[in-house]
GUZA-757220 format. One record per residue (C-alpha): residue in three letters; x, y, z. Coordinates in pm, 1 decimal, padded with zeros to 6 digits. Layout:
BEGIN
code u v w
ALA X Y Z
...
//
This chain:
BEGIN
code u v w
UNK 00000.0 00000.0 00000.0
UNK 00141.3 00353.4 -00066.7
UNK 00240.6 00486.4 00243.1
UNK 00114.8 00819.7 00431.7
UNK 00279.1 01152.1 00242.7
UNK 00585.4 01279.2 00347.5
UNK 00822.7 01572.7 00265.6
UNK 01108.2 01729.9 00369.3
UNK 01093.9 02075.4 00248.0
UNK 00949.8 02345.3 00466.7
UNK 00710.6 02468.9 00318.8
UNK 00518.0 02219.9 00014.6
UNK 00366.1 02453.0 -00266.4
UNK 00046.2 02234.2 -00267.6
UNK -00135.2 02174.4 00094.6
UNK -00413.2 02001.0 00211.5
UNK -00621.4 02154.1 00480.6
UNK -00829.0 01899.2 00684.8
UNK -01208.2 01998.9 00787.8
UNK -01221.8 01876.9 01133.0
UNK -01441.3 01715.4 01314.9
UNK -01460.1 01511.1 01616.5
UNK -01258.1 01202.8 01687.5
UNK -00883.3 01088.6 01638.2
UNK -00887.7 01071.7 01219.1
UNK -00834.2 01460.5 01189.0
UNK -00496.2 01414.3 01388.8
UNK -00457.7 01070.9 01189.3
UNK -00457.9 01268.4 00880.8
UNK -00246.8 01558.2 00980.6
UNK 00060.1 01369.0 01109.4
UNK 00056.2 01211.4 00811.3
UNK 00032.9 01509.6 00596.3
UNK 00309.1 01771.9 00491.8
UNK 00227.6 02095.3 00691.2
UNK -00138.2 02102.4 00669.8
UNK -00408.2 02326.0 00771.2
UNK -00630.8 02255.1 01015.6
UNK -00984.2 02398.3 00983.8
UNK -01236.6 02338.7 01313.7
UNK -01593.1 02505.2 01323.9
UNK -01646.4 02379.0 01676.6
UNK -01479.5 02361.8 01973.8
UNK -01242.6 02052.2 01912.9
UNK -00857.9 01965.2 02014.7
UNK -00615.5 02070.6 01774.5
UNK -00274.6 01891.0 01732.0
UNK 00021.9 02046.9 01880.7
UNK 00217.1 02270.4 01637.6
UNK -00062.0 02297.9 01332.0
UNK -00155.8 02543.1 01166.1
UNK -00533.1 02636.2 01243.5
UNK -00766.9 02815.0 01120.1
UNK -01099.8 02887.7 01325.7
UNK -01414.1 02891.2 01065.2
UNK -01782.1 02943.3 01090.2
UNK -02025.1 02803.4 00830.6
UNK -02219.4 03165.6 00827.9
UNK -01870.8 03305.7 00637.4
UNK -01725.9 03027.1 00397.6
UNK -01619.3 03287.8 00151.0
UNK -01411.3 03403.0 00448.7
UNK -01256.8 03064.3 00481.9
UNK -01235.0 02988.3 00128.2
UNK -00981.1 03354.1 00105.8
UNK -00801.9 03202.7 00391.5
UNK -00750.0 02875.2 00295.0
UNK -00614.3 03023.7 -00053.8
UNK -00394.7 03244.2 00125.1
UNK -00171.9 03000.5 00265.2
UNK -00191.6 02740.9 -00105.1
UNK -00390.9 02505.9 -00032.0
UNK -00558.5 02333.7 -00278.0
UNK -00719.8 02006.0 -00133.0
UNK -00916.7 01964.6 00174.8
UNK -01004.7 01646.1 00322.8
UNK -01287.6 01614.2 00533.3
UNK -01286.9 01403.7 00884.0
UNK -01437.7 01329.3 01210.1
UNK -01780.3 01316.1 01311.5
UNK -02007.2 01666.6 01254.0
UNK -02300.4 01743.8 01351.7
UNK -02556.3 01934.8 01093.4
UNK -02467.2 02273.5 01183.8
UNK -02683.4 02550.6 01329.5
UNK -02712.8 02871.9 01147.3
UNK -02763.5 03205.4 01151.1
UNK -02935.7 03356.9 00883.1
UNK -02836.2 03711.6 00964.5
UNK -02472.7 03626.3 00917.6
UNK -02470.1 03397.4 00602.7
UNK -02303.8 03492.1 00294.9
UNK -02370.7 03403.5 -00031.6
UNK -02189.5 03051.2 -00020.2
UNK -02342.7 02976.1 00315.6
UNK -02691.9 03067.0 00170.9
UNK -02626.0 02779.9 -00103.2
UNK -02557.2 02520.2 00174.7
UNK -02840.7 02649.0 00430.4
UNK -03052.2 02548.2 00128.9
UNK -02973.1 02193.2 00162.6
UNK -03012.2 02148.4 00521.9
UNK -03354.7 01971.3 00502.5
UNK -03168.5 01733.7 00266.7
UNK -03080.9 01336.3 00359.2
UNK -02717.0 01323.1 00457.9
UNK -02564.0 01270.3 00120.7
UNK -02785.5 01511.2 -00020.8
UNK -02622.9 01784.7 00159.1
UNK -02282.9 01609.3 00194.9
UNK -02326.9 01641.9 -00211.4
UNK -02421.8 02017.8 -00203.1
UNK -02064.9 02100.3 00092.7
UNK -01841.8 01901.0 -00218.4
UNK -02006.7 02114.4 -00448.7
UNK -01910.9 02461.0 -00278.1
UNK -01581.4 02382.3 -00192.5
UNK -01497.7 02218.1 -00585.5
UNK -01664.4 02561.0 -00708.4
UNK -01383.2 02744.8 -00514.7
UNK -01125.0 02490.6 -00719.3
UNK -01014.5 02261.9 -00392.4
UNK -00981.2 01947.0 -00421.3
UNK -01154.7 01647.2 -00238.7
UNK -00943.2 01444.8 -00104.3
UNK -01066.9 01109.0 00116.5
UNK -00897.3 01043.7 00459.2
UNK -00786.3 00714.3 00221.4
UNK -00599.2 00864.3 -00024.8
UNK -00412.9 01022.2 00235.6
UNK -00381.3 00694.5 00467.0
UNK -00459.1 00408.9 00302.3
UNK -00341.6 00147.2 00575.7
UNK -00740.2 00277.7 00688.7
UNK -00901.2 00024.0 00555.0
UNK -00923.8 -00362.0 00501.1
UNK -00838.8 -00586.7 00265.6
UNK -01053.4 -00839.9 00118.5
UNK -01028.4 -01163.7 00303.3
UNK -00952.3 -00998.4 00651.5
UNK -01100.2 -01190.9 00965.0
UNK -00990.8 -01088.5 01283.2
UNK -01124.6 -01303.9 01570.8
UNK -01288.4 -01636.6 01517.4
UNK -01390.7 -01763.2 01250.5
UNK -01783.7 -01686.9 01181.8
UNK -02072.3 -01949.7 01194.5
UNK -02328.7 -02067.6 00927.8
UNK -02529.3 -01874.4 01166.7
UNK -02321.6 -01561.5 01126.0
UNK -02331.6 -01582.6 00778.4
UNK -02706.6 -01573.7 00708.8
UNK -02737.6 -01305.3 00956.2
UNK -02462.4 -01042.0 00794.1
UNK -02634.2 -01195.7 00463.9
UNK -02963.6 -01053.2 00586.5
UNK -02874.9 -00780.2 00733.4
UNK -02675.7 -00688.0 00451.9
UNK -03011.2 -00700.6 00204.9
UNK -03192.0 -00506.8 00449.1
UNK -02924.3 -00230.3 00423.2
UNK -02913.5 -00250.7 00070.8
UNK -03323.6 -00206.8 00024.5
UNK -03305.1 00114.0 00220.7
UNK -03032.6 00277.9 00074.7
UNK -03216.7 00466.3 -00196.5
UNK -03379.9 00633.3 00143.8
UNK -03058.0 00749.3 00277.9
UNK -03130.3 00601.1 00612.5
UNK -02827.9 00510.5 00766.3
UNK -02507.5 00269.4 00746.5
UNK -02535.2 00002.5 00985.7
UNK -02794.1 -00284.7 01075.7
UNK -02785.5 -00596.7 01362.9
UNK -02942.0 -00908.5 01289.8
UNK -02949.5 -01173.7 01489.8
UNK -03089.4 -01547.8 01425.3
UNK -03284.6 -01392.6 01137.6
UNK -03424.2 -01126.8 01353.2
UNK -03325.7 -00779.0 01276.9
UNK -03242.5 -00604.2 01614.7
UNK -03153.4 -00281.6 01494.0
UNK -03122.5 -00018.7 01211.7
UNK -02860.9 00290.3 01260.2
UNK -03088.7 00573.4 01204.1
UNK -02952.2 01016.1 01258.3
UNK -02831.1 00924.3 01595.3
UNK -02592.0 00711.3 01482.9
UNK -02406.5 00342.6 01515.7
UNK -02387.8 00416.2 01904.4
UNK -02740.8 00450.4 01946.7
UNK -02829.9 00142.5 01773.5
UNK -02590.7 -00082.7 01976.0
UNK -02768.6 00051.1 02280.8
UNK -03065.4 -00023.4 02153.1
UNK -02991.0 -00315.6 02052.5
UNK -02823.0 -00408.4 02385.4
UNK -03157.3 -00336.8 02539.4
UNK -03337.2 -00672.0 02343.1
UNK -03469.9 -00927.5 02596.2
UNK -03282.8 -01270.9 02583.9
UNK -03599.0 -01445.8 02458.5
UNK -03628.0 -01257.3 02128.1
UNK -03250.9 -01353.4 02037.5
UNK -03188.2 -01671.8 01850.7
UNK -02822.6 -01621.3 01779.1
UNK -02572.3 -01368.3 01899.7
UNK -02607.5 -01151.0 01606.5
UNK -02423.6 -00958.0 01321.6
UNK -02322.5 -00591.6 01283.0
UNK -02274.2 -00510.4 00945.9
UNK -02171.7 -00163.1 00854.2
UNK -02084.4 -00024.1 00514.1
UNK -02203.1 00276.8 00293.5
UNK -02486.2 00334.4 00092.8
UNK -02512.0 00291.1 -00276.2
UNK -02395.8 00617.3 -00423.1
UNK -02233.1 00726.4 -00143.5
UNK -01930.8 00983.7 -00194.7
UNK -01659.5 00794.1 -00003.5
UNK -01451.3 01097.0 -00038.9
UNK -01616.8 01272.7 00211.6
UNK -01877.8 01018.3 00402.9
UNK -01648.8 00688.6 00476.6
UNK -01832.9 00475.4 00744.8
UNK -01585.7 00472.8 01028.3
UNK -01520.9 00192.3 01282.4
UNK -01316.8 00181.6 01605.0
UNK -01201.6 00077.4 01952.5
UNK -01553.7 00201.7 02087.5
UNK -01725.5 00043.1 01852.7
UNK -01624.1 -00292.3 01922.8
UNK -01644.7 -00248.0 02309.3
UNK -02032.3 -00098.7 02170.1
UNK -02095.5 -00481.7 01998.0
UNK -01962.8 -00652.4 02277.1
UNK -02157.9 -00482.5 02510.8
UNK -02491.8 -00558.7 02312.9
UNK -02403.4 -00917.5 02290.1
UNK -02309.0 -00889.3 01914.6
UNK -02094.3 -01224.4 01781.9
UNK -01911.1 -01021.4 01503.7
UNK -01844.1 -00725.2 01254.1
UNK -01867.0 -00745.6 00865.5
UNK -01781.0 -00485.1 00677.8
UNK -01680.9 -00405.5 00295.7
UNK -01344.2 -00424.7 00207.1
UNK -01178.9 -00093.9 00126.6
UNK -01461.8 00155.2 00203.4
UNK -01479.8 00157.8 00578.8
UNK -01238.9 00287.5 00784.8
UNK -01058.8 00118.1 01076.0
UNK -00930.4 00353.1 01327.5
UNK -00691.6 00259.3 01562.8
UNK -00666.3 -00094.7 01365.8
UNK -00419.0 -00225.4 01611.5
UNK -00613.3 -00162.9 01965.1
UNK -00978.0 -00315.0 01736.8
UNK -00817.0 -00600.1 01642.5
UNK -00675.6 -00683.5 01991.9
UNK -01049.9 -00603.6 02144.1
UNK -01247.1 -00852.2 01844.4
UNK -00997.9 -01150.7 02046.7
UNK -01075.2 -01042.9 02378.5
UNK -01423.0 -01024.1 02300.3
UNK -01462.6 -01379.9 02131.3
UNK -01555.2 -01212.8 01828.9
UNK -01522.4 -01173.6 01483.2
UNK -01461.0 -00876.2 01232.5
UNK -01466.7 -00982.2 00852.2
UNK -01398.4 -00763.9 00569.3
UNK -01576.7 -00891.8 00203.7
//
């Protein structure tokens, strides 16, 4: 795999900025980028040392001068972010665009944010272009190795993923003997694995499958499902048997510390 970017010069004539969110891929990203800028509309930690620039969504023709000013050309977009709350007083024009979009499914507005920042002439770049050691490759099991069991219940839970992606619902789904025990909605993959740890022992016939992936049509660049430490301790503490995921388009944070939890746990994480 190509390895992370590096450079000794001190100053690159092309930079990437990273839009930050929450999370440990923003500081993934920048240590493995040359000098790059480091963009944060919330409240967030910033690595030691970068360069950052404070931004509000009311003023992205503000950010857009900024961002030009010191050569970048690329941004990469990581962490989780919330849909963000504006005001309508302070918006300028490109902030209008995106305001428009905010009653949108996710990718419909994650569409409309590539859209403004391509019509400034940045690049998108995904957190796996950048780091590609991210993600899986086909074949990976960590953990045992899965049951018939296991199979028919990713299988299924898989399907039911697939049927609602059209509706941009969400990325993630739990089956379990058959069953489906859960379907990751707005609030996210956390939510569901509580809710899902919440099922009485008599409706489960198996252990259960989380499968996670994107939706059909999903811009990767920008909207990679993401996986981590947390999420396995999550599974585990719903009772979930194992993870299945699609090779090379989920990321694996942290792949090390996951890998060491799916053993501990008696579980499985495949990648197909």
């Amino acid at each position: 795999m190509t390895p992370p970017e590096r450079h000794t010069d001190r100053r690159p004539v092309k930079r990437t900025a990273i839009i930050a969110g929450s999370g440990s891929l923003p500081a993934t990203l920048a240590n493995a980028l040359v000098h790059p800028v480091y963009v944060t509309f919330s409240d967030i930690p910033v690595p030691e040392g970068a360069e950052h620039v404070t931004a509000r969504v009311e003023k992205l023709g503000k950010l857009f001068k900024e961002l030009k000013a010191r050569d970048v050309v690329a941004v990469s977009f990581a962490g989780a972010m919330a849909r963000p709350k504006i005001n309508p007083v302070l918006m300028d024009r490109h902030a209008v665009k995106l305001a428009m979009s905010l009653g949108k499914g996710d990718d419909g507005l994650l569409r409309e944010v590539i859209a403004v920042f391509e019509s400034q002439g940045f690049m998108i770049r995904s957190a796996t272009e950048i780091c590609p050691d991210l993600v899986l490759e086909k074949g990976t099991l960590w953990g045992r190795k899965p049951t018939a069991q296991d199979e028919a219940d990713a299988a299924r839970a898989k399907a039911v993923l697939d049927a609602l992606s059209p509706l941009d619902v969400g990325q993630g789904a739990v089956c379990a003997g058959g069953q489906m025990l859960g379907i990751e909605t707005v609030q996210g993959t956390d939510a569901m694995l509580a809710y899902v740890a919440q099922t009485p022992n008599p409706l489960r016939r198996a252990p259960g499958v989380f499968v996670k992936g994107p939706k059909r049509g999903q811009d990767l660049r920008i909207d990679m499902p993401t996986i981590g430490p947390d999420t396995i301790t999550a599974a585990r503490t719903a009772g979930i048997g194992g993870i299945v995921i699609p090779a090379g388009q989920v990321i694996v944070l942290e792949a090390d510390a996951v890998k060491a939890r799916i053993a501990e746990a008696g579980m499985f994480l495949k990648a197909l």
